[in-house]
C-alpha distance (Angstrom), angle and dihedral (degrees) to the residues before:
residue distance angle dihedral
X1 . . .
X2 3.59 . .
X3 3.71 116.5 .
X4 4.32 119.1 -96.9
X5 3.48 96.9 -137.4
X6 4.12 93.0 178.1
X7 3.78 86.3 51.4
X8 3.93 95.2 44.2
X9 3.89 87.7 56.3
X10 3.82 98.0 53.5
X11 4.04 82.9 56.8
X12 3.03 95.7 51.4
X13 3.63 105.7 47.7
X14 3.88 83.0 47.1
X15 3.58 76.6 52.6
X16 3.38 94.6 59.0
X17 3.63 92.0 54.6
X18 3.09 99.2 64.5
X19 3.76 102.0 37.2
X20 4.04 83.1 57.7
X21 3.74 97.2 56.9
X22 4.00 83.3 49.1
X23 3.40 95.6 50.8
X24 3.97 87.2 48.8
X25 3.58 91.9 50.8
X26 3.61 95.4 46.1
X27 3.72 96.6 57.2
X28 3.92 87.2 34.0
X29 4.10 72.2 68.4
X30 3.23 105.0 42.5
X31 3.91 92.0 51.5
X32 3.76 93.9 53.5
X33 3.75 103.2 73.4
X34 4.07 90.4 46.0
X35 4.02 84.9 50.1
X36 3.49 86.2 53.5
X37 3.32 94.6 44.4
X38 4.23 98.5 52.4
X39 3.64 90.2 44.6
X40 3.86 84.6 61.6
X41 3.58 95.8 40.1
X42 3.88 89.1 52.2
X43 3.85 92.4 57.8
X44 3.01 87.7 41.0
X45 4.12 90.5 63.1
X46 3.94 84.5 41.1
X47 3.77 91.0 54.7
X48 4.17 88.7 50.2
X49 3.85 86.9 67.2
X50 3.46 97.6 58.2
X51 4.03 89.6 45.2
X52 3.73 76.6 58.7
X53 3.58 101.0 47.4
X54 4.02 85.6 47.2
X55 3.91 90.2 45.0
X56 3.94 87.5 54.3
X57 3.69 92.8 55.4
X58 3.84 95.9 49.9
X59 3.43 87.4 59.6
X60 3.71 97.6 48.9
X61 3.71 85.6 50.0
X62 3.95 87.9 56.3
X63 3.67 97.4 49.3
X64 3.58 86.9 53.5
X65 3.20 95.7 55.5
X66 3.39 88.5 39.1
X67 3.84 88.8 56.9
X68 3.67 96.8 38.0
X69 3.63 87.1 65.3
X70 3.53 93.5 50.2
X71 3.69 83.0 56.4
X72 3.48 96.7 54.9
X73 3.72 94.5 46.8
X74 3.81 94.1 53.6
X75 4.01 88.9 46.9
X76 4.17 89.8 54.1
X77 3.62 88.2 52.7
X78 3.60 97.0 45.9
X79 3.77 87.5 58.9
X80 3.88 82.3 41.8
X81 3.30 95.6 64.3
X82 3.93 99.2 38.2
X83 3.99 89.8 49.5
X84 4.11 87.3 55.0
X85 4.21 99.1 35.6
X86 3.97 87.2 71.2
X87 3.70 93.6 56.8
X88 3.61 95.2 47.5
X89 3.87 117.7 102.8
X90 3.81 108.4 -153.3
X91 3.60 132.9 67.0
X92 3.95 87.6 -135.2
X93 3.56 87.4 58.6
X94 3.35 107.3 42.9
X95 4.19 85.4 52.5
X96 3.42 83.5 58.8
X97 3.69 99.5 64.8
X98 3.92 92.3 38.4
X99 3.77 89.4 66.7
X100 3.85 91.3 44.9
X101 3.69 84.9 57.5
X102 3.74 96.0 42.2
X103 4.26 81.6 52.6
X104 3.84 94.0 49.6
X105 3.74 97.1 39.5
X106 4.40 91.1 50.4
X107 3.79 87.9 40.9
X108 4.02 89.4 48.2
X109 4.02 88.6 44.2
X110 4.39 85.6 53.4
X111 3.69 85.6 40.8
X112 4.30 88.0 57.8
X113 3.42 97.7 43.5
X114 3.70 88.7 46.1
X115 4.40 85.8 52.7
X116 3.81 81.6 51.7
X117 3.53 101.8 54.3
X118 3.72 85.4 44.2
X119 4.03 93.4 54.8
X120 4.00 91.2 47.4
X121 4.25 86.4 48.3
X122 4.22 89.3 49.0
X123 4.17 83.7 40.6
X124 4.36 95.6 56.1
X125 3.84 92.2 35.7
X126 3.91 90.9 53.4
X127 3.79 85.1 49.4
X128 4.05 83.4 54.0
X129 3.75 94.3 44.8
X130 3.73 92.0 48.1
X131 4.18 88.0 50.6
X132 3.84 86.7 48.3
X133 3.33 95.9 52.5
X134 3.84 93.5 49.0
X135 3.57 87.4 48.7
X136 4.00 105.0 49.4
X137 4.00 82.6 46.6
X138 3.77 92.9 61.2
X139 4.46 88.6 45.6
X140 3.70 81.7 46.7
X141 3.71 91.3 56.5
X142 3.69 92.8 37.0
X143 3.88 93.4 50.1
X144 4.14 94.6 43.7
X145 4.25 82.8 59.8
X146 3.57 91.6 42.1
X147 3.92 97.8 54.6
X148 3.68 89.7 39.4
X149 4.07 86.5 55.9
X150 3.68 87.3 50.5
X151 3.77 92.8 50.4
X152 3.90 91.2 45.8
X153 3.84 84.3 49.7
X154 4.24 93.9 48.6
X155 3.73 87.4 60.1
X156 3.84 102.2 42.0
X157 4.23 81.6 49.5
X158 3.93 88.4 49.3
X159 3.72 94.0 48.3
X160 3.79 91.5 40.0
X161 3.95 86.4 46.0
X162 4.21 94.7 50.1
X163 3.98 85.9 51.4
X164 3.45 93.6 49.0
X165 3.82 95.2 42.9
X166 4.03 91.2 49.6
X167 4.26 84.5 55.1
X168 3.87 90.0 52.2
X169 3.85 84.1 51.6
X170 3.51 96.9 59.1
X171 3.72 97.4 33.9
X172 3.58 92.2 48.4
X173 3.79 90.7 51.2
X174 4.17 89.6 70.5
X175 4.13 99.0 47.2
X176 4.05 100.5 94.7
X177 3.38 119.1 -98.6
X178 3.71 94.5 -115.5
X179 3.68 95.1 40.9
X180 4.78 94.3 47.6
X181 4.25 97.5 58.1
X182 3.72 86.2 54.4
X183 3.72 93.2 52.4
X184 3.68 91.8 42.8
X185 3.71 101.0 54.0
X186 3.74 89.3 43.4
X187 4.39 95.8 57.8
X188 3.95 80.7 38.4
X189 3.25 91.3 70.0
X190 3.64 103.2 23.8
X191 3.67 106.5 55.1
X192 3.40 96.0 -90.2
X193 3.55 95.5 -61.7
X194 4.10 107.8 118.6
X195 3.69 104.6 145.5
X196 3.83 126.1 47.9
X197 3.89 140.7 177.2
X198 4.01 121.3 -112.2
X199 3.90 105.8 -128.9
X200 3.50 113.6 -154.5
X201 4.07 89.3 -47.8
X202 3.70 103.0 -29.8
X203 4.03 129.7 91.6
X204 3.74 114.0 -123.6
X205 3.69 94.6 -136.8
X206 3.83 104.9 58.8
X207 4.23 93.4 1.9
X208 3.82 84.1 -136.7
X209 4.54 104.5 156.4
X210 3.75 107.7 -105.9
X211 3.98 122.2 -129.7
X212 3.51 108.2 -114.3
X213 3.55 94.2 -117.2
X214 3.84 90.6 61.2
X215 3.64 85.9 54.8
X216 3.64 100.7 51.5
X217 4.05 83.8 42.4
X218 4.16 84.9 61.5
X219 3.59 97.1 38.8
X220 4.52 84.4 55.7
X221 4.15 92.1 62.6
X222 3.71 84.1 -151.2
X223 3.84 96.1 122.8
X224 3.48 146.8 -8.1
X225 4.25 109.9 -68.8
X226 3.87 108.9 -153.6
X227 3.84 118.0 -162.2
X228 4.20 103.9 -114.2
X229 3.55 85.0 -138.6
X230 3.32 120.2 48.7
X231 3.84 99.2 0.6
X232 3.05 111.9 -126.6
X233 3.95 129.7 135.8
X234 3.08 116.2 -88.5
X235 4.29 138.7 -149.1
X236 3.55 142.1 146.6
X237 3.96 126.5 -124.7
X238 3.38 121.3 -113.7
């Protein structure tokens, strides 16, 4: 039985169709787990600051302690030097160790204030840590409903993909045998896009200006017209 070439093109460009919302679906798929994944990457980069912020405070905490023992050093010899000025037995000397403890006690009194400005530093960056933390804990929230809509939306795309699939099946099953591998190697290698409309005299898939004689050739329905360019098949709405 001779091929229906008119009839073959209507199922394939309700082919077409369907093999578009597929192709949608399957990269709606494929896009999903690499959403997922930036989302988590980008809390991830939120959480770093606070690391920071932490971080920063660990090392304030250090230098204090750091300082603190400066303090404590300069206090010991303070009493050091007042235990040892009452046994010396010359003015000269005993001048002597009043300006040593003049030194320690002004380098004690920067080493304070230093301790100070250290506790006020620890005191705004806790305020900062505790306003991070409040923060990430609302993205956390935010990102735990956003990956569940995803995951909602993976299995409304499969279901809606299965259906679809099943259609193509059936559909699929009427295109002639020598007329469906042609179609199929064509959207598998054009992005599932096999079959397009001539607009006034230009195809829809490459919008390259048909001869005339390729349009008449369409307009026949006597075979199969293939775009020179880009290869695709070829019709024209009615």
């Amino acid at each position: 039985m001779p091929v229906n070439f008119a009839e073959q093109i209507k199922l394939l460009v309700e082919l077409q169709g369907l093999d578009t919302q597929i192709f949608k679906l399957e990269e709606e798929l494929e896009a999903i787990p690499l959403k997922i994944k930036d989302m988590e990457d980008h809390f991830k980069d939120k959480s770093a600051n606070l690391k920071s912020l932490e971080d920063g405070v660990k090392s304030l905490q250090v230098k204090r302690k750091e300082k603190e023992g400066e303090l404590q050093s300069k206090e010991e010899a303070v009493k050091k030097f007042q235990s040892q000025m009452y046994q010396v037995k010359t003015n000269k000397e005993y001048s002597a160790f009043q300006e040593e403890i003049a030194r320690a006690k002004a380098d004690s009194s920067l080493i304070e204030e230093d301790i100070l400005k250290i506790f006020d530093l620890v005191d705004v960056e806790n305020k900062k840590i505790a306003q991070e933390k409040d923060f990430l804990k609302k993205e956390e929230v935010a990102l735990g409903e956003d990956k569940k809509r995803l995951d909602q939306a993976v299995i409304r795309f499969k279901a809606e993909l299965e259906t679809l699939k099943v259609q193509r099946s059936a559909l699929a099953a009427k295109v002639d045998h020598s007329v469906l591998p042609k179609y199929d190697r064509i959207i598998a290698s054009k992005n599932s896009l096999g079959v397009v409309p001539v607009v006034g005299d230009s195809c829809q898939g490459c919008f390259r200006v048909m001869p005339p004689q390729v349009i008449n050739e369409i307009k026949m329905k006597s075979s199969l017209v293939f775009c020179e360019n880009c290869a695709r098949i070829l019709y024209i709405e009615e």
